[in-house]
N, CA, C and O atoms as a MOPAC input file, in Angstrom:
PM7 MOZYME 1SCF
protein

 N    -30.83400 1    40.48600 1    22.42000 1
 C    -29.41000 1    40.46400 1    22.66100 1
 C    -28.79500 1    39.37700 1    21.77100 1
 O    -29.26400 1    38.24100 1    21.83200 1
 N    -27.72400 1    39.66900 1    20.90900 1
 C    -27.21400 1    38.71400 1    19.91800 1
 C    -25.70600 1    38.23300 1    20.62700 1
 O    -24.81300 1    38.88600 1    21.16800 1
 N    -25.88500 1    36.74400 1    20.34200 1
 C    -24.55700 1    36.22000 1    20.89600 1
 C    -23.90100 1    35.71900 1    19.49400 1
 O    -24.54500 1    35.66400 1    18.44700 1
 N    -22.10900 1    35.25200 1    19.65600 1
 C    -21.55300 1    34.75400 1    18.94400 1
 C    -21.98800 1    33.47700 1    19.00400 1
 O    -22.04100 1    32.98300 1    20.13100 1
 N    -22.28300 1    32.87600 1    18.16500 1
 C    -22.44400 1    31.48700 1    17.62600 1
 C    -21.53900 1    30.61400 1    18.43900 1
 O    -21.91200 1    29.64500 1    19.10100 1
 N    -20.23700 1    31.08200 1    18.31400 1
 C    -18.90600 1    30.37800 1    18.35900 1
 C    -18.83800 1    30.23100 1    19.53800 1
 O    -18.85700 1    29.07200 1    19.95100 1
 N    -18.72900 1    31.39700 1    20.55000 1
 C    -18.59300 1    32.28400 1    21.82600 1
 C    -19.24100 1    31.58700 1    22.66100 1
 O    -18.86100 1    30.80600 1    23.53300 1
 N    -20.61500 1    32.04600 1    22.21600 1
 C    -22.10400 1    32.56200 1    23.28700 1
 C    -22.09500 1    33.31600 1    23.84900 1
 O    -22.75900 1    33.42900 1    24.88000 1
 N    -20.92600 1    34.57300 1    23.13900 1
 C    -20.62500 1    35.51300 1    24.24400 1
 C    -21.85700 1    36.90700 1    23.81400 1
 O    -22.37000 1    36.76800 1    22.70400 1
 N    -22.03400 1    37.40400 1    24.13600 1
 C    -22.65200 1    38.88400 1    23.91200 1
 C    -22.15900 1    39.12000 1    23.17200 1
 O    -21.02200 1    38.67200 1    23.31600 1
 N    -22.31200 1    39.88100 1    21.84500 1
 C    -21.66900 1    40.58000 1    20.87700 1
 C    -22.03300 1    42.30900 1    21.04400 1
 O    -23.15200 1    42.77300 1    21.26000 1
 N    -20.98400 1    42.94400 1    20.90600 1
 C    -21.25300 1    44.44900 1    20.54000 1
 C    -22.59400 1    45.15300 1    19.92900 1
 O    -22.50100 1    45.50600 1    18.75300 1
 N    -23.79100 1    45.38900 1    20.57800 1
 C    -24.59200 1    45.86800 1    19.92500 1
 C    -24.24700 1    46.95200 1    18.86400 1
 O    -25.08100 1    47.11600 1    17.97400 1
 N    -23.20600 1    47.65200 1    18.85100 1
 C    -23.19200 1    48.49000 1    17.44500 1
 C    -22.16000 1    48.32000 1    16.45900 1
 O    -22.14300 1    48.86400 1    15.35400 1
 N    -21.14400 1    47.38700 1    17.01200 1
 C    -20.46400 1    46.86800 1    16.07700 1
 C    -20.48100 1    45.44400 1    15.35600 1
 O    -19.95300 1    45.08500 1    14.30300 1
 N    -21.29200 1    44.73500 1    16.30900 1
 C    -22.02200 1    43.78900 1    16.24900 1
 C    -20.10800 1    42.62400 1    16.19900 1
 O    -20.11600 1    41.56800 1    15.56600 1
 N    -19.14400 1    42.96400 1    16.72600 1
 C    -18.28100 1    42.20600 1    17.23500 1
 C    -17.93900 1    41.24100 1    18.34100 1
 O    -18.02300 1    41.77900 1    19.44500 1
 N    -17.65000 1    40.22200 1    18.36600 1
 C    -16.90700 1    39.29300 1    19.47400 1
 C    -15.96300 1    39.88000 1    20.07300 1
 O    -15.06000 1    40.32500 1    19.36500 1
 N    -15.90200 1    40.01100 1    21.15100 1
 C    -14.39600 1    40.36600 1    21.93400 1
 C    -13.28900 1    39.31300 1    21.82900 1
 O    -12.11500 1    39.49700 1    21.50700 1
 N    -13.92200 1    38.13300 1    22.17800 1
 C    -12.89500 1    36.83700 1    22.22800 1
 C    -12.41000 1    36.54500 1    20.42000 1
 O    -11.30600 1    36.20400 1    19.99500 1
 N    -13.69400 1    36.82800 1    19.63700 1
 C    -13.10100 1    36.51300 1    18.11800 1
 C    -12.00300 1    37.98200 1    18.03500 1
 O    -11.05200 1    37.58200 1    17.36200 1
 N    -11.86700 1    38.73900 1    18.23200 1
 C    -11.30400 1    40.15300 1    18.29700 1
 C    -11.65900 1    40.48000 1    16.49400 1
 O    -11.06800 1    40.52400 1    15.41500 1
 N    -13.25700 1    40.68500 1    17.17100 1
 C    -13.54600 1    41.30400 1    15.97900 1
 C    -15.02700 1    40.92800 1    15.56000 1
 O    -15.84600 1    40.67200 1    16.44200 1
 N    -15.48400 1    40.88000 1    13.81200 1
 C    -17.00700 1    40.20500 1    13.63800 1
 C    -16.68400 1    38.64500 1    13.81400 1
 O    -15.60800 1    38.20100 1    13.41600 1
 N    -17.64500 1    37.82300 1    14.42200 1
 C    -17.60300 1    36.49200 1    14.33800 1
 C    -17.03300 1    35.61600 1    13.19700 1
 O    -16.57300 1    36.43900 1    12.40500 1
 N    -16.81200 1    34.31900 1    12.67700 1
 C    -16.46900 1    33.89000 1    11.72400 1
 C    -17.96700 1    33.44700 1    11.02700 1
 O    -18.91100 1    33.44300 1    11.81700 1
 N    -18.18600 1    33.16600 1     9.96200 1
 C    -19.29000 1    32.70400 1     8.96900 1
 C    -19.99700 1    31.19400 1     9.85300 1
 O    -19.33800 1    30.17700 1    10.06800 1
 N    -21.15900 1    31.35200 1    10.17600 1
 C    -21.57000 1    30.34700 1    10.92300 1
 C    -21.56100 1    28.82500 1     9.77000 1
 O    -22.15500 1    28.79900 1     8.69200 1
 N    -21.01600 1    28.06400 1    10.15300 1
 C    -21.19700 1    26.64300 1     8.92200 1
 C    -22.11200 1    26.10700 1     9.11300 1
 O    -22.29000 1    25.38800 1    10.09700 1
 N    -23.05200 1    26.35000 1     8.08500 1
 C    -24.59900 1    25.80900 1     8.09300 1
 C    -24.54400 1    24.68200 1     6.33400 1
 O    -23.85900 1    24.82200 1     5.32100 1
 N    -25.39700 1    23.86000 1     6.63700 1
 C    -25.95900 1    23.21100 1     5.82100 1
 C    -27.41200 1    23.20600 1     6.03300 1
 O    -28.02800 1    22.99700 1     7.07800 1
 N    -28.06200 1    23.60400 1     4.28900 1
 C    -29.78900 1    24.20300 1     4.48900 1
 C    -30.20700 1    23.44400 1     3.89800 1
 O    -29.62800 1    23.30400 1     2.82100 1
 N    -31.43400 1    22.47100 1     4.16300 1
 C    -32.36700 1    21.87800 1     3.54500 1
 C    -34.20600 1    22.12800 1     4.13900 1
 O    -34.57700 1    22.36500 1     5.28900 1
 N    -35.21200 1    21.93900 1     2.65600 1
 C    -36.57800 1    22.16700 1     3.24000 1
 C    -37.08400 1    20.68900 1     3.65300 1
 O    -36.72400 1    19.56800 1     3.29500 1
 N    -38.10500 1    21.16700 1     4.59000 1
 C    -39.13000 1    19.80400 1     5.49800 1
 C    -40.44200 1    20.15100 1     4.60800 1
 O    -40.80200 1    21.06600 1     3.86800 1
 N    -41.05400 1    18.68700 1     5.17800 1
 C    -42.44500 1    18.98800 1     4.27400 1
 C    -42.93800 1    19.12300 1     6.18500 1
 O    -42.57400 1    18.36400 1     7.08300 1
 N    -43.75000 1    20.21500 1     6.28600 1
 C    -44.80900 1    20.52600 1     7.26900 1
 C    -44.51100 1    19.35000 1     8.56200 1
 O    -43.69100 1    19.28900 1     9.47800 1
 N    -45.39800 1    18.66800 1     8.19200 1
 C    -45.48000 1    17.11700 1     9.64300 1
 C    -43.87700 1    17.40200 1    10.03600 1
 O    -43.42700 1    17.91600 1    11.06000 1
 N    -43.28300 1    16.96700 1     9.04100 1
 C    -42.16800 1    16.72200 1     9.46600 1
 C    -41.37200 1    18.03900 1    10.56600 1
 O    -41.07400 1    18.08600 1    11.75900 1
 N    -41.27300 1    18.86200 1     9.54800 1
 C    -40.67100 1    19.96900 1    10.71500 1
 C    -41.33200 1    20.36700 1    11.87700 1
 O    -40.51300 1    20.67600 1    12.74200 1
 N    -42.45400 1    20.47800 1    12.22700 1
 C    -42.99800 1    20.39800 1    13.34700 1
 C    -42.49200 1    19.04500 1    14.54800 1
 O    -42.78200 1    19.28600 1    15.72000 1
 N    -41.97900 1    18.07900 1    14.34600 1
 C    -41.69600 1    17.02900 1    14.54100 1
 C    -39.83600 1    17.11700 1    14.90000 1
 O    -39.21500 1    16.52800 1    15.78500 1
 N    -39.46400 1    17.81500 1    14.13000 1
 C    -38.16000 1    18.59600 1    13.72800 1
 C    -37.84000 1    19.65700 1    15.31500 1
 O    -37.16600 1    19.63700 1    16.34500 1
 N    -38.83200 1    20.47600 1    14.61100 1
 C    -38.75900 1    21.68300 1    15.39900 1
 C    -38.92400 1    21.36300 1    17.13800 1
 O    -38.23000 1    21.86400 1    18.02200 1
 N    -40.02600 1    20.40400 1    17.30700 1
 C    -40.38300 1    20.31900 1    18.85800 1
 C    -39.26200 1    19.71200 1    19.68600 1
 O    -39.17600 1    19.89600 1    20.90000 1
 N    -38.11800 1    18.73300 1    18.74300 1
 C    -37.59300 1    17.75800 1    19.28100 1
 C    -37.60600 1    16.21800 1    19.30900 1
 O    -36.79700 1    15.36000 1    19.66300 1
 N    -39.02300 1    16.21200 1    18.72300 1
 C    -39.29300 1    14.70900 1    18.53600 1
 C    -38.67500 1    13.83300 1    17.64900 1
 O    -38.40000 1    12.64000 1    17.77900 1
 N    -38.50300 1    14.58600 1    16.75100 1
 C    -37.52300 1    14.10500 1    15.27300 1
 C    -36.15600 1    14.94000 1    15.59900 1
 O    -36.12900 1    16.17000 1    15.64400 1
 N    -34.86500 1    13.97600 1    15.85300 1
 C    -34.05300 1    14.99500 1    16.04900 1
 C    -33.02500 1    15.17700 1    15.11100 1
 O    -32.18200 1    16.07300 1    15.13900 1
 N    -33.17600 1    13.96200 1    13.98100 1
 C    -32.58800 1    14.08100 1    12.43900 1
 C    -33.27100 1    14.21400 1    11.03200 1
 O    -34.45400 1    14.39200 1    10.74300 1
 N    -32.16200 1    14.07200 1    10.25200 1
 C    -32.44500 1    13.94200 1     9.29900 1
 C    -32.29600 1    13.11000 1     8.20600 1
 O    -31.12600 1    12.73000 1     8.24000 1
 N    -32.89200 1    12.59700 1     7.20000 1
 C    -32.21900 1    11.62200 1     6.03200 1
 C    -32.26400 1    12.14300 1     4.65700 1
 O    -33.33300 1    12.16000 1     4.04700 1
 N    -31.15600 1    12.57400 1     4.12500 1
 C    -31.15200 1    13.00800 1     2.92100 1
 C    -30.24300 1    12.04500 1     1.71400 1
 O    -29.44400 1    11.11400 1     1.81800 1
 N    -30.62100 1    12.53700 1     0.96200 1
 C    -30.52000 1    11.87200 1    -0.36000 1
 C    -29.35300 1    13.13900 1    -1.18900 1
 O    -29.86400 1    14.01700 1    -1.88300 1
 N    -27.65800 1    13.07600 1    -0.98800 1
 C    -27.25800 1    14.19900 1    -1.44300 1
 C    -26.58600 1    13.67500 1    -2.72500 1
 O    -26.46100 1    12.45000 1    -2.70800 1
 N    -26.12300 1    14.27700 1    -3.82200 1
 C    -25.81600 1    14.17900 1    -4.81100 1
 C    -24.17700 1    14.59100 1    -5.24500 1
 O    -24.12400 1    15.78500 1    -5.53800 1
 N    -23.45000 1    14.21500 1    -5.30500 1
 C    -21.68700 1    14.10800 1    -5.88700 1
 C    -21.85000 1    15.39300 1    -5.92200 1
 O    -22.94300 1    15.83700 1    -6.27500 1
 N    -20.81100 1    16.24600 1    -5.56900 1
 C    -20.50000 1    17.36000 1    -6.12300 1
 C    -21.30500 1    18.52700 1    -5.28200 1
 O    -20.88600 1    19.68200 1    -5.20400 1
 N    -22.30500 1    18.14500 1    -4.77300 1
 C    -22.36600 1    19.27000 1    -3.72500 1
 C    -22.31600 1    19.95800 1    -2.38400 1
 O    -22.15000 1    19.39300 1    -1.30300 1
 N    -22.43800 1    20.91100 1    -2.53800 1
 C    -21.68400 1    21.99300 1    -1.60100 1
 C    -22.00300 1    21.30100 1    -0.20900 1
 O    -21.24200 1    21.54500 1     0.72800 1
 N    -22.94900 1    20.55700 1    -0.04200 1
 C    -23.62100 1    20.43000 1     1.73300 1
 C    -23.14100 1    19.17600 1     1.37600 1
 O    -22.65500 1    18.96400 1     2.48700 1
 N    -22.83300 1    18.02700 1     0.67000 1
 C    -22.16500 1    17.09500 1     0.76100 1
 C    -20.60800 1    17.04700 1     1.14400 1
 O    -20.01100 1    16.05800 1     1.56900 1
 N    -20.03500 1    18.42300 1     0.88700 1
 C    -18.68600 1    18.16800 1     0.86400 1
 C    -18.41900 1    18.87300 1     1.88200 1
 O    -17.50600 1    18.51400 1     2.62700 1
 N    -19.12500 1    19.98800 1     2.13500 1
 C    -19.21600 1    20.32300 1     4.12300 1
 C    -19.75600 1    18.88200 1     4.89500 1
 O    -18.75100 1    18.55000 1     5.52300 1
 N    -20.67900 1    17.98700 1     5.14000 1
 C    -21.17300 1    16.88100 1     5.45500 1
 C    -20.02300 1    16.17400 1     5.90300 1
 O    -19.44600 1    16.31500 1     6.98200 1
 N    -19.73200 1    15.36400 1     4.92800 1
 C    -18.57000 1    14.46800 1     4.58800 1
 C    -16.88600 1    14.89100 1     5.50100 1
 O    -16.06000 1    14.05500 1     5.86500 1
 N    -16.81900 1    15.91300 1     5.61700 1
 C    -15.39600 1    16.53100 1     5.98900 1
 C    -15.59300 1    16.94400 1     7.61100 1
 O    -14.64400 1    17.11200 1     8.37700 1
 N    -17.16100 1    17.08600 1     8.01900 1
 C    -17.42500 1    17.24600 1     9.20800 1
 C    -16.53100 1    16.41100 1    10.27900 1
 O    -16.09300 1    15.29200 1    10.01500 1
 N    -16.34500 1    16.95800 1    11.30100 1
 C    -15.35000 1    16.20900 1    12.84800 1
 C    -16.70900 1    17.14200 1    13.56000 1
 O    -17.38400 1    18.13500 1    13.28800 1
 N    -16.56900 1    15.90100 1    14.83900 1
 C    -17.13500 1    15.89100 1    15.96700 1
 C    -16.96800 1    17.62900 1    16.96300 1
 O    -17.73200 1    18.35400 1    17.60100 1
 N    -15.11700 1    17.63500 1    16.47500 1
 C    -14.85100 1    19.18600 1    17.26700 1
 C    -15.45600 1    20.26000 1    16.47300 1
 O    -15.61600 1    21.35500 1    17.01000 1
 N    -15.79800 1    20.07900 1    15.29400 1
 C    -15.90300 1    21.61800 1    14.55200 1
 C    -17.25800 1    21.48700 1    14.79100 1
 O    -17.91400 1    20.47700 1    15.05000 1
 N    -17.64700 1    22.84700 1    14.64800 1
 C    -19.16700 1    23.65100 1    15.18900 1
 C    -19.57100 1    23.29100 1    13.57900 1
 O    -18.79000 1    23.40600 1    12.63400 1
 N    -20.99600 1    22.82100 1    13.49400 1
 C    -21.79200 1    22.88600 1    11.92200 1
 C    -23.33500 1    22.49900 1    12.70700 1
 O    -23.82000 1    21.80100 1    13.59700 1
 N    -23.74300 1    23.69000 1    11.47100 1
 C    -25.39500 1    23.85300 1    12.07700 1
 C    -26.01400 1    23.19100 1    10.92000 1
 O    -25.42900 1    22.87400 1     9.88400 1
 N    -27.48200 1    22.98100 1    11.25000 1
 C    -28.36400 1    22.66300 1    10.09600 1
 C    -29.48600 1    22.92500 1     9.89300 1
 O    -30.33900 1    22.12400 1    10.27400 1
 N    -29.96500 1    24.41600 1     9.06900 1
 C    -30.74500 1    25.00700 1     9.19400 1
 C    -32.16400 1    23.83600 1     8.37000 1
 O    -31.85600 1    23.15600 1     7.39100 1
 N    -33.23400 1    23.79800 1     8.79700 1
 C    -34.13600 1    23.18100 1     8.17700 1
 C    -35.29000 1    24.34300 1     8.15500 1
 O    -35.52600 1    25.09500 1     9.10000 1
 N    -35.99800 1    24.34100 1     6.82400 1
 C    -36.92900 1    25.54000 1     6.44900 1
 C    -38.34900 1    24.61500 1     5.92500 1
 O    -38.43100 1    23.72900 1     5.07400 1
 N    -39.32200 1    25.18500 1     6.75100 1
 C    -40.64100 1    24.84100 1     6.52900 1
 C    -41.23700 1    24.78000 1     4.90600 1
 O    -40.21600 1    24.89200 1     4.22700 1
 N    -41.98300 1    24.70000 1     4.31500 1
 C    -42.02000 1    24.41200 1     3.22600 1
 C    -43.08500 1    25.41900 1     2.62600 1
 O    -43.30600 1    26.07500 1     1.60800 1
 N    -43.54700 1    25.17500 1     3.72500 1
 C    -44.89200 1    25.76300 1     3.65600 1
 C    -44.94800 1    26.77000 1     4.19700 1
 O    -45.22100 1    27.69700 1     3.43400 1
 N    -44.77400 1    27.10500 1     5.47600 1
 C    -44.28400 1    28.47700 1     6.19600 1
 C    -43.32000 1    29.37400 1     6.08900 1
 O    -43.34700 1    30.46900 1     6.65100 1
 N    -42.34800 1    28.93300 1     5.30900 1
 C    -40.65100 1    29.15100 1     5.55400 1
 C    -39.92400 1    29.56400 1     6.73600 1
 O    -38.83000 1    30.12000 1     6.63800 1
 N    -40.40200 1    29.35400 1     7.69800 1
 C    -39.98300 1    29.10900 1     9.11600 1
 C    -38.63000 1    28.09300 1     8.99800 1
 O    -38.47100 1    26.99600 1     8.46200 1
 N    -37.81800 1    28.91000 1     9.69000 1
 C    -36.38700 1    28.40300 1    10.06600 1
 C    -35.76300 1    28.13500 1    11.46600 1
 O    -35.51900 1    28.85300 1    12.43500 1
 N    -35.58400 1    26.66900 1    11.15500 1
 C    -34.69000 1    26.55300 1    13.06100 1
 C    -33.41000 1    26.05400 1    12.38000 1
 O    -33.22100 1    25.74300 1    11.20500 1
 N    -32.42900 1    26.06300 1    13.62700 1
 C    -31.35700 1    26.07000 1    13.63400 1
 C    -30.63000 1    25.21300 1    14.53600 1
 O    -30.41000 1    25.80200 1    15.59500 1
 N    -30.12900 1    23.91600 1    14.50400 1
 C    -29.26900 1    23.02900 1    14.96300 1
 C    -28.03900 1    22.65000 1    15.13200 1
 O    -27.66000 1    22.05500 1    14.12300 1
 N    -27.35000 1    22.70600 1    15.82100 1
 C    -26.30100 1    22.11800 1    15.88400 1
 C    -25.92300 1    20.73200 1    15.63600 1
 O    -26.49100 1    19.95200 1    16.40000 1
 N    -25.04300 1    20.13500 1    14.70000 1
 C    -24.88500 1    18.85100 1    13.95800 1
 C    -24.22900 1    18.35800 1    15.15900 1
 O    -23.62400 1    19.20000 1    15.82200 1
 N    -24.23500 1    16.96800 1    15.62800 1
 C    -23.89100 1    16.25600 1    16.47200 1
 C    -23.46500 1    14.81600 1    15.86500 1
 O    -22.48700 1    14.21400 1    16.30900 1
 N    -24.32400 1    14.27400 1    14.74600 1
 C    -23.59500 1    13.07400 1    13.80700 1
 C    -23.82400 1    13.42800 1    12.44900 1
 O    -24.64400 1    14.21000 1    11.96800 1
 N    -23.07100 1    12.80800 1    11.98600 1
 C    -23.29100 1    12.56300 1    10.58500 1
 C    -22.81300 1    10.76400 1    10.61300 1
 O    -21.90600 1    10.11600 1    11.13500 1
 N    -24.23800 1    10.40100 1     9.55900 1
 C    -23.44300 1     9.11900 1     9.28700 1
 C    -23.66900 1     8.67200 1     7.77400 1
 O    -24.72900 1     9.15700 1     7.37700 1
 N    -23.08800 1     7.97400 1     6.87700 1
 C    -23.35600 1     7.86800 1     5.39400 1
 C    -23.54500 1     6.26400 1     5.32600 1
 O    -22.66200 1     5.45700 1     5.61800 1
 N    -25.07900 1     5.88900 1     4.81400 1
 C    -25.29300 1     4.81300 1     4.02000 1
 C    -25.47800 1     4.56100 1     2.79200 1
 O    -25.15200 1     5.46600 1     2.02400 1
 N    -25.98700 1     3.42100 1     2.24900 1
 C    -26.15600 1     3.21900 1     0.93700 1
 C    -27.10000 1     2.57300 1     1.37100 1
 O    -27.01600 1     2.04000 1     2.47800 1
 N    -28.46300 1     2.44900 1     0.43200 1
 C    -29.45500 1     1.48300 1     0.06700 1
 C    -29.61300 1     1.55800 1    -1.23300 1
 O    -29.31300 1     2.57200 1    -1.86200 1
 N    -30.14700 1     0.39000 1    -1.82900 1
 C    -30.47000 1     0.10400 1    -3.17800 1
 C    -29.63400 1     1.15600 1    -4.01600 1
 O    -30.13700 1     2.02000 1    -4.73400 1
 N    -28.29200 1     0.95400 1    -3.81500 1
 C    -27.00700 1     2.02700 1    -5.17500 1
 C    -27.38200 1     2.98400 1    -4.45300 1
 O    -26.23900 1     3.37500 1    -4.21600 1
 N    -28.26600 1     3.97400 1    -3.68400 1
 C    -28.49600 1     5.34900 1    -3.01100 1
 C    -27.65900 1     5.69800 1    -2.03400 1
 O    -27.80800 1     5.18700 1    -0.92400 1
 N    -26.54100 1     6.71000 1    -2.29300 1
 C    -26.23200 1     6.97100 1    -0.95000 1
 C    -27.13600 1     8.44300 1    -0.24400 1
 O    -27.60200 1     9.52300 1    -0.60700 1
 N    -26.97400 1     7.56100 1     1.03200 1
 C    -28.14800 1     8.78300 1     1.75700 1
 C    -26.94100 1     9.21700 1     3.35400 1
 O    -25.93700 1     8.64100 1     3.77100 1
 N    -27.45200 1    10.07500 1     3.69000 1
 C    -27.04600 1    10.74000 1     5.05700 1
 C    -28.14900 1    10.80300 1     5.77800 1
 O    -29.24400 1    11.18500 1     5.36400 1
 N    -27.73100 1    10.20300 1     7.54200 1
 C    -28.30500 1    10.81200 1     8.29700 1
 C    -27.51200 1    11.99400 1     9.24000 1
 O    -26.37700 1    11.79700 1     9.67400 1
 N    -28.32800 1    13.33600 1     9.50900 1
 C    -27.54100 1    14.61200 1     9.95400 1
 C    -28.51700 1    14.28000 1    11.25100 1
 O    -29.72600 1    14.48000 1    11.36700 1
 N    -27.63600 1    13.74300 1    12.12700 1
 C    -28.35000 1    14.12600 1    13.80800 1
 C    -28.05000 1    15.54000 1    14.25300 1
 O    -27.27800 1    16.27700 1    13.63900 1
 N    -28.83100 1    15.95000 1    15.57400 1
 C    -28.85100 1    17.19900 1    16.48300 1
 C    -29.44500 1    16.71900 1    17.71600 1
 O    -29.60500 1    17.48800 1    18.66400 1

């Protein structure tokens, strides 16, 4: 049974529509990055419930990142490396540091 992202409502099995969106859902806002193994297992169970990345000027998951609010829905798909196994999170912080000239992000869930 597939729900709206947005909703959680049931969606139309053959039209695959939201009632409340009045209509197909909107584009789920995901930002995708890969784990090395340990890690996503660690990821995946709950134990690790972020992330720290290293993003670069100008891109696309930086400038979704960065513009993120607490109210808007943003997921964060993380993909096995090795498996290509995919889970799916809901972003809960974002926060931006710098070390040594590096700016890095941590993406909580």
């Amino acid at each position: 049974m597939e729900t709206c992202w947005k909703h959680g409502r049931v969606v139309d099995v053959i039209t695959g529509s939201c009632l409340e969106c009045g209509g197909l859902p909107p584009e789920k806002p995901i930002v995708r990055f890969k784990s090395w193994p340990g890690y996503f297992l660690k990821e995946k169970s709950g134990i690790k419930s972020n992330t720290v990345r290293r993003l670069l000027h100008g891109e696309e998951r930086l400038k979704k990142l960065k513009s993120w609010r607490e109210s808007d829905p943003l997921f964060v798909e993380i993909e096995n490396l090795e498996t290509m196994e995919r889970i799916q999170r809901r972003v809960k912080d974002v926060s931006f540091f710098e070390f040594e000239h590096i700016e890095l992000c941590i993406i909580s869930w």
